[in-house]
VOBA-601434 format. One record per residue (C-alpha): x, z, y; residue in one letter. Coordinates in pm, 1 decimal. Example, Ala and Ser with C-alpha at 12.3 -4.5 7.8 and 13.67 -1.06 7.14 Angstrom:
// residues 2
@px=1230.0; pz=780.0; py=-450.0; type=A
@px=1367.0; pz=714.0; py=-106.0; type=S
//
This chain:
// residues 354
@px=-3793.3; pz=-5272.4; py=-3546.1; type=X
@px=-4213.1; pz=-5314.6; py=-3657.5; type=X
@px=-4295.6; pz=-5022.7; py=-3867.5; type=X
@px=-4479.2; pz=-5136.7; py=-4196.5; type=X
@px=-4829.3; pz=-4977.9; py=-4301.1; type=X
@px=-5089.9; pz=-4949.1; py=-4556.4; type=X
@px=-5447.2; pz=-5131.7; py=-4562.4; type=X
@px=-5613.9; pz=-5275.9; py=-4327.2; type=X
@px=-5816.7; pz=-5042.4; py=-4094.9; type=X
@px=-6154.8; pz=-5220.3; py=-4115.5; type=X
@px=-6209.1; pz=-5101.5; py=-3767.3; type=X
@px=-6121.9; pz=-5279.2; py=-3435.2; type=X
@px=-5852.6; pz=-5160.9; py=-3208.2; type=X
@px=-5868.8; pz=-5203.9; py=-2867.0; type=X
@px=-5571.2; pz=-5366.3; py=-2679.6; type=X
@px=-5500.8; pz=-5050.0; py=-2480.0; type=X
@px=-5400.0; pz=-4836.6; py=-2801.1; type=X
@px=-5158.2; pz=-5107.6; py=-2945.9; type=X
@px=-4799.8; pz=-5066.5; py=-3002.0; type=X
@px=-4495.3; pz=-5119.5; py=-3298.8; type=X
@px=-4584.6; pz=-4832.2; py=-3492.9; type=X
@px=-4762.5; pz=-5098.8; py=-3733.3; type=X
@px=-4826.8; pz=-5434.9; py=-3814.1; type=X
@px=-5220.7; pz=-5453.2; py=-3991.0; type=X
@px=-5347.2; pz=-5420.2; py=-3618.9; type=X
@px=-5719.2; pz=-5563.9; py=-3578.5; type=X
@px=-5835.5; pz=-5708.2; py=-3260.3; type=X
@px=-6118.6; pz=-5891.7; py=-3145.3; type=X
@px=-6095.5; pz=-6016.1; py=-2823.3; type=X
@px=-6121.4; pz=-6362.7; py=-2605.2; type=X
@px=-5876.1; pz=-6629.8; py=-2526.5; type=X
@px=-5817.3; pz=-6629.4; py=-2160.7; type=X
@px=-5509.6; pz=-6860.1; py=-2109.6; type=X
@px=-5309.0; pz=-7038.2; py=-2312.9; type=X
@px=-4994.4; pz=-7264.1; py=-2235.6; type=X
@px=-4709.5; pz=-7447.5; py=-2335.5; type=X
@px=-4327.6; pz=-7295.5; py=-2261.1; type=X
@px=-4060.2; pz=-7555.7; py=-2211.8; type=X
@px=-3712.7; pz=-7532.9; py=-2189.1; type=X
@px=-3608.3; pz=-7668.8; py=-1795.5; type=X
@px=-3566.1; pz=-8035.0; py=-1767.9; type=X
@px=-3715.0; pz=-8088.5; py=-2146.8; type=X
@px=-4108.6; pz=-8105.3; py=-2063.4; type=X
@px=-4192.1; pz=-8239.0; py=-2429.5; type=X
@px=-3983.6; pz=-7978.8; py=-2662.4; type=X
@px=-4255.1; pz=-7664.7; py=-2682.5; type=X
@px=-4029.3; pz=-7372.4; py=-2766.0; type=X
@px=-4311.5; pz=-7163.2; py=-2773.7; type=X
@px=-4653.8; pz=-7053.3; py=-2669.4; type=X
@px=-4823.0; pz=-6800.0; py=-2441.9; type=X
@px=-5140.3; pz=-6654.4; py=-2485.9; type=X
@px=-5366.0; pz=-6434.2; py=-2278.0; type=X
@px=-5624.5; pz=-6169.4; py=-2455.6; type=X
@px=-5898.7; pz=-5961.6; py=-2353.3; type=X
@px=-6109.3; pz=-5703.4; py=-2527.6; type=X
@px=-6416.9; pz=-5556.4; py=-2509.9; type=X
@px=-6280.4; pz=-5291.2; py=-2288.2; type=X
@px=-6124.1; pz=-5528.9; py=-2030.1; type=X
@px=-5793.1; pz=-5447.3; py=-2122.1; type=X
@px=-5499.5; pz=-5767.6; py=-2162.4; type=X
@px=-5282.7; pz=-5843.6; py=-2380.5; type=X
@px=-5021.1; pz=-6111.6; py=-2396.6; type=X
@px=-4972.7; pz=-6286.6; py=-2715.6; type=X
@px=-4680.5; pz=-6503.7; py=-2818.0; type=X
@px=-4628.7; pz=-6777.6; py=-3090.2; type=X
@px=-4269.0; pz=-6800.6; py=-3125.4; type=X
@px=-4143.5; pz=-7191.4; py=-3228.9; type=X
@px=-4135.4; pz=-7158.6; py=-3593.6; type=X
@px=-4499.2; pz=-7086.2; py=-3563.2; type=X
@px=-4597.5; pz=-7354.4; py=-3337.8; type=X
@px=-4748.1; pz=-7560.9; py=-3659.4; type=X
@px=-4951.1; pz=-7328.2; py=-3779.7; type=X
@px=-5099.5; pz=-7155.0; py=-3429.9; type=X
@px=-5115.7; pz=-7474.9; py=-3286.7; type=X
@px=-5470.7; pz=-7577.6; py=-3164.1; type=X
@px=-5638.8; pz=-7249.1; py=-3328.2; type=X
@px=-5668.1; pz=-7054.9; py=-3024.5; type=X
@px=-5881.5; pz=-7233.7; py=-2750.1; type=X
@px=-5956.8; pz=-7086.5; py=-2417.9; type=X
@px=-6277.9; pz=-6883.3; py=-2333.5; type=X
@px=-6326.0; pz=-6851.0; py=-2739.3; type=X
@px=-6341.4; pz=-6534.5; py=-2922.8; type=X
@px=-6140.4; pz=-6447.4; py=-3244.8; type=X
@px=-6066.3; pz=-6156.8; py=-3517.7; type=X
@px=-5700.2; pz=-6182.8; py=-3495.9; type=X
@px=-5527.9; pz=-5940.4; py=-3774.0; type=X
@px=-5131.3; pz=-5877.3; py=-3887.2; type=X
@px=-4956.4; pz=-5917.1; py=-3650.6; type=X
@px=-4670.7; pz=-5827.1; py=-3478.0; type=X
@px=-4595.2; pz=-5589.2; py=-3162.6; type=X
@px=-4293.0; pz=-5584.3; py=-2917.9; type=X
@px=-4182.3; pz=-5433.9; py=-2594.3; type=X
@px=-4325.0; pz=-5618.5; py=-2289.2; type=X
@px=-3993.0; pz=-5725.5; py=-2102.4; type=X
@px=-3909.4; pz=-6022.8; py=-1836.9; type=X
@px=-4017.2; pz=-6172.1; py=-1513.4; type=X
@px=-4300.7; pz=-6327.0; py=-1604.3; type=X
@px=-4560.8; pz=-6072.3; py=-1751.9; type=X
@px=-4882.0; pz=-6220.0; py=-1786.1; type=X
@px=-5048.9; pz=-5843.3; py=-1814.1; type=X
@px=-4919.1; pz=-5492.9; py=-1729.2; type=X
@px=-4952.4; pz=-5409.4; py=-2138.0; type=X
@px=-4685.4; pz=-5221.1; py=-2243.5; type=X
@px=-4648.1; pz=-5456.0; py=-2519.2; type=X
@px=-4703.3; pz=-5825.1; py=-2660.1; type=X
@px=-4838.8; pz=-5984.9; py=-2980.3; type=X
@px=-4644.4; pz=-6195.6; py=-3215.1; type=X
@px=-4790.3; pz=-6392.2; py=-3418.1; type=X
@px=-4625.2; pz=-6425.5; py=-3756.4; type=X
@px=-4667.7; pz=-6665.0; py=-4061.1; type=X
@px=-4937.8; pz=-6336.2; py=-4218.0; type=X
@px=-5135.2; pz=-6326.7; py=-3923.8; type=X
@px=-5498.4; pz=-6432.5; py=-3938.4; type=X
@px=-5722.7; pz=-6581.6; py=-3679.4; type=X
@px=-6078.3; pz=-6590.4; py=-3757.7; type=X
@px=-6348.0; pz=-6705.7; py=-3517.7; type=X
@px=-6613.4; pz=-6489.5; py=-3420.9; type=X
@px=-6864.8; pz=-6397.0; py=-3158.9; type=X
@px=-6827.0; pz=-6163.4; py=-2853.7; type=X
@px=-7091.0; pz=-6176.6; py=-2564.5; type=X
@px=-6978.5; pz=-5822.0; py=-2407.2; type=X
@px=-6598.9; pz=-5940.4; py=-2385.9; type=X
@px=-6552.8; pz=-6059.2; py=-2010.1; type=X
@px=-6450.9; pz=-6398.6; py=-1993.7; type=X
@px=-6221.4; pz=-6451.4; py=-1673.2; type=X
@px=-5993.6; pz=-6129.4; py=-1682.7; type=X
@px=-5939.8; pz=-6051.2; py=-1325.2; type=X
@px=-5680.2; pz=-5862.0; py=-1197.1; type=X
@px=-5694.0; pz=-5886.4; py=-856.1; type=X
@px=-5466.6; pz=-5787.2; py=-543.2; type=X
@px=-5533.1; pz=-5869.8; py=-186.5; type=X
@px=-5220.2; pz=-5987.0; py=42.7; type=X
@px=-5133.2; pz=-5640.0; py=171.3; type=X
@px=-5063.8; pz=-5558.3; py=-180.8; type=X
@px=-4896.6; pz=-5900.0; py=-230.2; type=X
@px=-4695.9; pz=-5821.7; py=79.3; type=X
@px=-4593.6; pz=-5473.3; py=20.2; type=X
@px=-4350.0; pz=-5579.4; py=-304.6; type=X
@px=-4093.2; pz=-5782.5; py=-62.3; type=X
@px=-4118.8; pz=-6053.6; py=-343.9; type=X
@px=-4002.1; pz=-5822.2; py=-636.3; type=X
@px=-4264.1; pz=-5820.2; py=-955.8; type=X
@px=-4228.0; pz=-5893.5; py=-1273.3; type=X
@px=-4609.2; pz=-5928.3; py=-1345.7; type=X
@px=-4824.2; pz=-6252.8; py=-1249.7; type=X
@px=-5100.1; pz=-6158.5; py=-1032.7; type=X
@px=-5427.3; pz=-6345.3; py=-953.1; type=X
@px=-5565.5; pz=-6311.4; py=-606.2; type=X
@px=-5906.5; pz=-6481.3; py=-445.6; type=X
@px=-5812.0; pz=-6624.9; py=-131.6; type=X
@px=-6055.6; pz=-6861.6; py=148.5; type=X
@px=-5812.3; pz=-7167.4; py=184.5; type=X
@px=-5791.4; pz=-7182.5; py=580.9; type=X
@px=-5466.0; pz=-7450.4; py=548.4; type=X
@px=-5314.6; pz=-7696.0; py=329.5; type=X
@px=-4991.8; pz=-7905.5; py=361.3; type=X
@px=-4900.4; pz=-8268.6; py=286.8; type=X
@px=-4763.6; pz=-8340.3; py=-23.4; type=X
@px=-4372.8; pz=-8320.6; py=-33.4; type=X
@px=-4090.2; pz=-8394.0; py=-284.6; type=X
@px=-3864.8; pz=-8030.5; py=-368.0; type=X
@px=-3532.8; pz=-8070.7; py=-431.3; type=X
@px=-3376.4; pz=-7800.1; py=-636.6; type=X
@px=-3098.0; pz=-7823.4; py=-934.7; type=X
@px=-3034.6; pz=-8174.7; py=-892.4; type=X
@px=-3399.0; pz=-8229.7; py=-975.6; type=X
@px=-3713.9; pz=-8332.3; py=-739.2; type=X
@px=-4076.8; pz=-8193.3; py=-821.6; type=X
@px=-4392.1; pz=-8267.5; py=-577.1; type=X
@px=-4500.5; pz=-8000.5; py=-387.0; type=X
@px=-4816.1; pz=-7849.2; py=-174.6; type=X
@px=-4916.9; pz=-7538.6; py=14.8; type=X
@px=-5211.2; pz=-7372.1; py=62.4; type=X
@px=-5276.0; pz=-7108.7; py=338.6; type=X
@px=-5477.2; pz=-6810.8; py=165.4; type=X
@px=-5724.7; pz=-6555.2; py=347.0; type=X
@px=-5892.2; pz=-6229.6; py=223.5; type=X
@px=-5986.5; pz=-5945.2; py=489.2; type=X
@px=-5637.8; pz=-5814.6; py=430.3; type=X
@px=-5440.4; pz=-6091.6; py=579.4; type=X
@px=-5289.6; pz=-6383.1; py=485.5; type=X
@px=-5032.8; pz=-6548.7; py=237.8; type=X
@px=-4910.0; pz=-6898.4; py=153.4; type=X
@px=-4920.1; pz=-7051.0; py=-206.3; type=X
@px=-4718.6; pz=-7295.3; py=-339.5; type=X
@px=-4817.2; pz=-7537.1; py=-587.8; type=X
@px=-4537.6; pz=-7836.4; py=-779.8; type=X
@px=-4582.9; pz=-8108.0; py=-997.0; type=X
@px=-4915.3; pz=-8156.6; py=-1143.4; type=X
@px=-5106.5; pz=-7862.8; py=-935.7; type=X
@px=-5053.1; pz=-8075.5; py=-682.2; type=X
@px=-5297.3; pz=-8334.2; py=-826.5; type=X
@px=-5575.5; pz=-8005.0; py=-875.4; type=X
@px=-5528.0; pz=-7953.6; py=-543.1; type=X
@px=-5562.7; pz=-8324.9; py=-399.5; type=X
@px=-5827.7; pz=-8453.8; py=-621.7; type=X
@px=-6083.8; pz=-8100.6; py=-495.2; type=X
@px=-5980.0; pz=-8251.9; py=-128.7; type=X
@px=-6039.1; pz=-8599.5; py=-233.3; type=X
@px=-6391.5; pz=-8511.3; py=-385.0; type=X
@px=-6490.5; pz=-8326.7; py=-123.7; type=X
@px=-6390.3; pz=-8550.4; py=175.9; type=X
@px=-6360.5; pz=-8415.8; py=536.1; type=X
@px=-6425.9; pz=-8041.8; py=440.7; type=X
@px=-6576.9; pz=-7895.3; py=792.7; type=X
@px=-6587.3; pz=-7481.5; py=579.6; type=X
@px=-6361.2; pz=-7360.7; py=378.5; type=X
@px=-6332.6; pz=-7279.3; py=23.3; type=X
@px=-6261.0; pz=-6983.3; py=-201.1; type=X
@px=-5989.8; pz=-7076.6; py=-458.8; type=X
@px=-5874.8; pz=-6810.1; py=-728.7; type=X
@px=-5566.8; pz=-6797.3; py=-835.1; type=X
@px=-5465.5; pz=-6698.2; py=-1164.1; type=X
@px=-5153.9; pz=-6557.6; py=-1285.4; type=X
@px=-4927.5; pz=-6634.4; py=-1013.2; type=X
@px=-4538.0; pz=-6530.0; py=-935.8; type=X
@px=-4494.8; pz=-6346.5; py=-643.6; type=X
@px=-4207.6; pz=-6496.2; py=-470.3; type=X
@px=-3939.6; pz=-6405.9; py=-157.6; type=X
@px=-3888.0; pz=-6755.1; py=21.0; type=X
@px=-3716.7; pz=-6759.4; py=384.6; type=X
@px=-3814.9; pz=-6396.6; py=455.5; type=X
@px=-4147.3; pz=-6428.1; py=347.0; type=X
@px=-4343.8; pz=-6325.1; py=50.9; type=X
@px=-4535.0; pz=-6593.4; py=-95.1; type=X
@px=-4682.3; pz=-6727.1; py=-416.8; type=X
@px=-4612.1; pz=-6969.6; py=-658.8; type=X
@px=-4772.0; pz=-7144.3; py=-954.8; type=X
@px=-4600.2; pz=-7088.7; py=-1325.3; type=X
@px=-4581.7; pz=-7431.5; py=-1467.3; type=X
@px=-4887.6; pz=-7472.8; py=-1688.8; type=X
@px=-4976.4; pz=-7127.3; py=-1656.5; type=X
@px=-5121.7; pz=-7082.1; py=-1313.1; type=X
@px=-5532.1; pz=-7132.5; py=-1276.6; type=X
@px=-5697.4; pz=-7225.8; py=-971.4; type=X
@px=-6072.7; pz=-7199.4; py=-1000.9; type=X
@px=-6298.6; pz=-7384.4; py=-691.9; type=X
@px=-6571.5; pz=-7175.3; py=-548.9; type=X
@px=-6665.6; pz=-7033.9; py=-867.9; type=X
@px=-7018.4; pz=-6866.4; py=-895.9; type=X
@px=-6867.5; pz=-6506.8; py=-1038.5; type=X
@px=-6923.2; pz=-6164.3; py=-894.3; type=X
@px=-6637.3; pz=-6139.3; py=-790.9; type=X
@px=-6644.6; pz=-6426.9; py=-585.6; type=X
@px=-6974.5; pz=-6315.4; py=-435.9; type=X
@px=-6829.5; pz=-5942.6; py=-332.7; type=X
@px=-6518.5; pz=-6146.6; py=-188.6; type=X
@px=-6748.7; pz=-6372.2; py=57.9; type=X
@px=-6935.8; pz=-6066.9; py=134.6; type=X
@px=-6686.0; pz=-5882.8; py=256.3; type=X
@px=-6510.9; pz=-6206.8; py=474.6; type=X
@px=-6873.7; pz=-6134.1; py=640.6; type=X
@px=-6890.3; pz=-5810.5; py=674.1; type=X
@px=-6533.3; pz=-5874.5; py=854.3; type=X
@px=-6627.3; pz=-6092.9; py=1084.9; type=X
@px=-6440.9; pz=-6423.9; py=937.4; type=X
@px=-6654.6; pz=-6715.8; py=931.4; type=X
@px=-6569.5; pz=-7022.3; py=647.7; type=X
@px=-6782.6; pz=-7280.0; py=874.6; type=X
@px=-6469.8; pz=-7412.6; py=1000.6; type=X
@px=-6287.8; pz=-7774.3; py=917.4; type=X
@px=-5954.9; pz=-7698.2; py=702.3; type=X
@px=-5645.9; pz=-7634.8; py=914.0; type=X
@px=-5292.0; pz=-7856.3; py=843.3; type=X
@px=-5003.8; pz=-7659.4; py=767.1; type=X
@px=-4659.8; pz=-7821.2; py=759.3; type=X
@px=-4258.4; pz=-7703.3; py=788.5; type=X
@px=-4457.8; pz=-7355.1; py=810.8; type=X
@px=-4707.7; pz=-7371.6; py=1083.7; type=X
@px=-5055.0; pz=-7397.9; py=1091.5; type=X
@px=-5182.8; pz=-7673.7; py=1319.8; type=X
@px=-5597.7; pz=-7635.6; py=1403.2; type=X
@px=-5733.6; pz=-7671.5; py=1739.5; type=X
@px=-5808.0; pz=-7348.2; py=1944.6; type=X
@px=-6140.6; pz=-7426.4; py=1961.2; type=X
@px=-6451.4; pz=-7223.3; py=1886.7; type=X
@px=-6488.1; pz=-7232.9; py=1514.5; type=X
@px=-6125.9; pz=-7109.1; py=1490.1; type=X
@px=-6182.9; pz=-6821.2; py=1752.6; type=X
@px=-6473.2; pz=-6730.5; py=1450.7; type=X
@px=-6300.4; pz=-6726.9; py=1199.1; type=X
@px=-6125.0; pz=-6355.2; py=1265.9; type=X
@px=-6243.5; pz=-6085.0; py=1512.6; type=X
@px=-6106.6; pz=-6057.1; py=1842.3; type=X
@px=-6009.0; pz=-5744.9; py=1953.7; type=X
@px=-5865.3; pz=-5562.2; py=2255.7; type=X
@px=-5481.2; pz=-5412.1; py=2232.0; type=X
@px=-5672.5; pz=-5085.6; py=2312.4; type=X
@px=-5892.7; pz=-5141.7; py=2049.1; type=X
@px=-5637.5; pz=-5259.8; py=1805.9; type=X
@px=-5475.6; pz=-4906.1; py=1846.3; type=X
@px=-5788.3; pz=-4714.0; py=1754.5; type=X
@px=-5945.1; pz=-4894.7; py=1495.5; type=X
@px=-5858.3; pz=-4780.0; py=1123.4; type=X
@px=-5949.9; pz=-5119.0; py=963.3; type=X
@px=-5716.5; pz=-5354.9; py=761.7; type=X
@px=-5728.3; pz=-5706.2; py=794.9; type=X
@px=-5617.7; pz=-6010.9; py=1070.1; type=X
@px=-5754.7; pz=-6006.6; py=1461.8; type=X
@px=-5711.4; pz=-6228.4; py=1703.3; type=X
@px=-5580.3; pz=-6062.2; py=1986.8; type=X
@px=-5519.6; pz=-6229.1; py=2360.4; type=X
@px=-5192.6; pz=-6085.7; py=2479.9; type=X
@px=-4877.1; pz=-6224.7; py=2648.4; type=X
@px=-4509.4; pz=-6151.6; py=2487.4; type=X
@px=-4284.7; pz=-5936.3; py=2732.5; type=X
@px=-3967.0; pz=-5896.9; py=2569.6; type=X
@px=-3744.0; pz=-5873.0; py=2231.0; type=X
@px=-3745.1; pz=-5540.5; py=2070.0; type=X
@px=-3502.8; pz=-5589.3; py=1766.0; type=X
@px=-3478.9; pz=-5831.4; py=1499.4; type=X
@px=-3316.2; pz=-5980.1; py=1228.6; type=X
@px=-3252.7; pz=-6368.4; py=1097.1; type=X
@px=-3604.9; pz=-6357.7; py=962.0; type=X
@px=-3792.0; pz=-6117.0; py=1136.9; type=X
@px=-3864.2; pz=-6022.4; py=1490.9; type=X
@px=-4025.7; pz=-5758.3; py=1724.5; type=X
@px=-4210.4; pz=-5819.7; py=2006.5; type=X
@px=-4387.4; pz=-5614.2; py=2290.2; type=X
@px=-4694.6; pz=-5787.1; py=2384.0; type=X
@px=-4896.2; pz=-5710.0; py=2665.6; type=X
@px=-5291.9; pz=-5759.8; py=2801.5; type=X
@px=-5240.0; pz=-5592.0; py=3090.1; type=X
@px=-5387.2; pz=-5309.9; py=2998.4; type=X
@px=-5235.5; pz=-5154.0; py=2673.2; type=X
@px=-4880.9; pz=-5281.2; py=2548.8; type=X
@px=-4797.9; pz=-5315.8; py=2157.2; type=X
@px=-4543.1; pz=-5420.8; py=1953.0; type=X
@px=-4579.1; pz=-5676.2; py=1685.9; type=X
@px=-4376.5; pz=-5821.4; py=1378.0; type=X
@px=-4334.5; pz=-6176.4; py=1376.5; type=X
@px=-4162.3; pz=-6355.2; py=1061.8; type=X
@px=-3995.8; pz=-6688.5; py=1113.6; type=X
@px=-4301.7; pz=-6892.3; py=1067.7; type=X
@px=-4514.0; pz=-6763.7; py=1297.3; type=X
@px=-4199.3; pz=-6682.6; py=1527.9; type=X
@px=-4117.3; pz=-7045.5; py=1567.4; type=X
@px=-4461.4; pz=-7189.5; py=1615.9; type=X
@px=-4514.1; pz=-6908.3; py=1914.2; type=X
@px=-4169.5; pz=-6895.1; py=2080.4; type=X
@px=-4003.0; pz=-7272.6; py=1999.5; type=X
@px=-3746.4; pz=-7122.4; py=1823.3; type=X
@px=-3610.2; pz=-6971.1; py=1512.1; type=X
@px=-3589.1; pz=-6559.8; py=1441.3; type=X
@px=-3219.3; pz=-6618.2; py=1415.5; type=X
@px=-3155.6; pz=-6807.5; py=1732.7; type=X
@px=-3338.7; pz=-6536.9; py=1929.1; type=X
@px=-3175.9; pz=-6248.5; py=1792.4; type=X
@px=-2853.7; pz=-6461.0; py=1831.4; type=X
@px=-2916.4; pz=-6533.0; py=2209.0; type=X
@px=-3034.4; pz=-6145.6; py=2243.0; type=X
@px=-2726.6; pz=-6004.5; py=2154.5; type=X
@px=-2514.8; pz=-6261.4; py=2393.5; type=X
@px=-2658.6; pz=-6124.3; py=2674.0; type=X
//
């Protein structure tokens, strides 16, 4: 239940303090998303609409215009704009699709005002951003949409997804920061964003930086991957931001090199000639040197597979060996197939026969 107040504080709240205790809240902040929800399979019947907010202090807050509101809201909040937004609303932040890690959400309701005004010192892209170890280390389970920068080393052909009786286009993209590496994939119309970039671009021989905002986090064969939220997802081309800038300085500092054509990934492997502008686009290092260093990221490392450790449908390990230093390496089903001609499964299957 929303607690009830008196007057109007004339004063701004920030997002962070927000919560029921009130209703005659008073927020300034920017517009940094705004889309459409649908019920599935009825793409013209809006049954509501989400809204992203920032204030002055960087701190989000989802909004939501439920649809008996829908006439009134509609068209009054435009991205990248700033507004005085008063009475209003506040719930509980619940469900599998949080925008922001606010504890709460705005409602707006048939009292609530939203005034235009002016706000150079609110940021106006929002970044919250995780690199693909963090990605990784949920196993697929989040409830909050996450936006990541990635260097696009791969992309797929376009393919028709089957799910539910129903069939939706589909396209991957292979994503890179100094952390490792992730696959994104993009249906129905983000797979026109992603074709006409390629198409205006031609034969790309470097590779760009896409960000990705607000993105589901996803479990799909044993791997953790993203995935666009229909008409909520962003993906940004080389934009000129800081953050952009600090994420291409640090692919240098690294040693991975963009100036290399884009690789074709399809049915989960990554096809690009061994040649030397793929040998620069990670650092190669020895198994002995691979043991000692403290670094994060990907290496390429020249080593020859000497036997099955364990394993499951989805997963195996390996011990690897360059003759002078042995290891032992995780491979996922992907990777495992494109290396050893076979499926996790069928090796862990023909392990335990003999």
């Amino acid at each position: 239940m929303v607690l009830m107040a008196g007057a109007l504080n004339p004063l701004c709240s920030i997002c962070i303090g927000i919560d029921p205790k009130k209703d005659t809240w008073r927020v300034k902040v920017r517009v940094l998303r705004v889309w459409d929800m649908f019920p599935v399979g009825e793409p013209s019947k809006p049954y509501a609409i989400h809204v992203v907010l920032i204030d002055v202090e960087g701190v989000k807050i989802e909004g939501i215009i439920k649809k008996g509101m829908l006439k009134k809201f509609r068209g009054e909040l435009v991205e990248g704009s700033v507004y005085m937004i008063t009475y209003f609303n506040v719930i509980l932040s619940s469900g599998a699709f949080r925008a922001t890690e606010h504890g709460f959400k705005i409602v707006f309701n048939s009292r609530t005002k939203v005034v235009p005004d002016s706000g150079e010192t609110i940021p106006t892209i929002g970044l919250s951003l995780k690199h693909c170890a963090e990605i990784r280390m949920t196993l697929g389970e989040s409830d909050f949409l996450i936006d990541m920068i990635g260097l696009v080393t791969g992309v797929s052909t376009e393919k028709n997804y089957a799910k539910d009786g129903q069939t939706t286009r589909k396209i991957e993209l292979e994503l890179t920061d100094d952390k490792g590496k992730i696959r994104c994939a993009l249906f129905g119309n983000y797979v026109d964003i992603i074709k006409e970039f390629l198409d205006s671009n031609g034969s790309l021989d470097w590779l760009p930086v896409a960000v990705i905002q607000y993105a589901k986090i996803k479990l799909f064969r044993g791997n953790v991957v993203l995935q666009n939220v229909m008409n909520a997802t962003k993906v940004l081309w080389n934009p000129e931001i800081p953050e952009v800038a600090s994420f291409c300085a640090g692919l240098s500092l690294h040693g991975i090199d963009p100036c290399m054509p884009l690789g074709d990934i399809d049915d989960g492997i990554r096809h690009i000639h061994m040649d030397d502008k793929f040998l620069k686009l990670f650092p190669r290092k020895t198994l002995h040197e691979l043991h000692s260093t403290e670094e994060e990221g990907m290496f390429i490392v020249l080593a020859k597979i000497t036997g099955l450790v364990e394993g499951e449908k989805w997963w195996i390990k390996v011990e690897v060996s360059d003759l002078n230093e042995s290891a032992i390496f995780v491979l996922f089903d992907f990777e495992g197939q494109h290396l050893l001609q076979s499926s996790c499964k069928e090796l862990v299957v023909s392990a335990k026969v003999y």
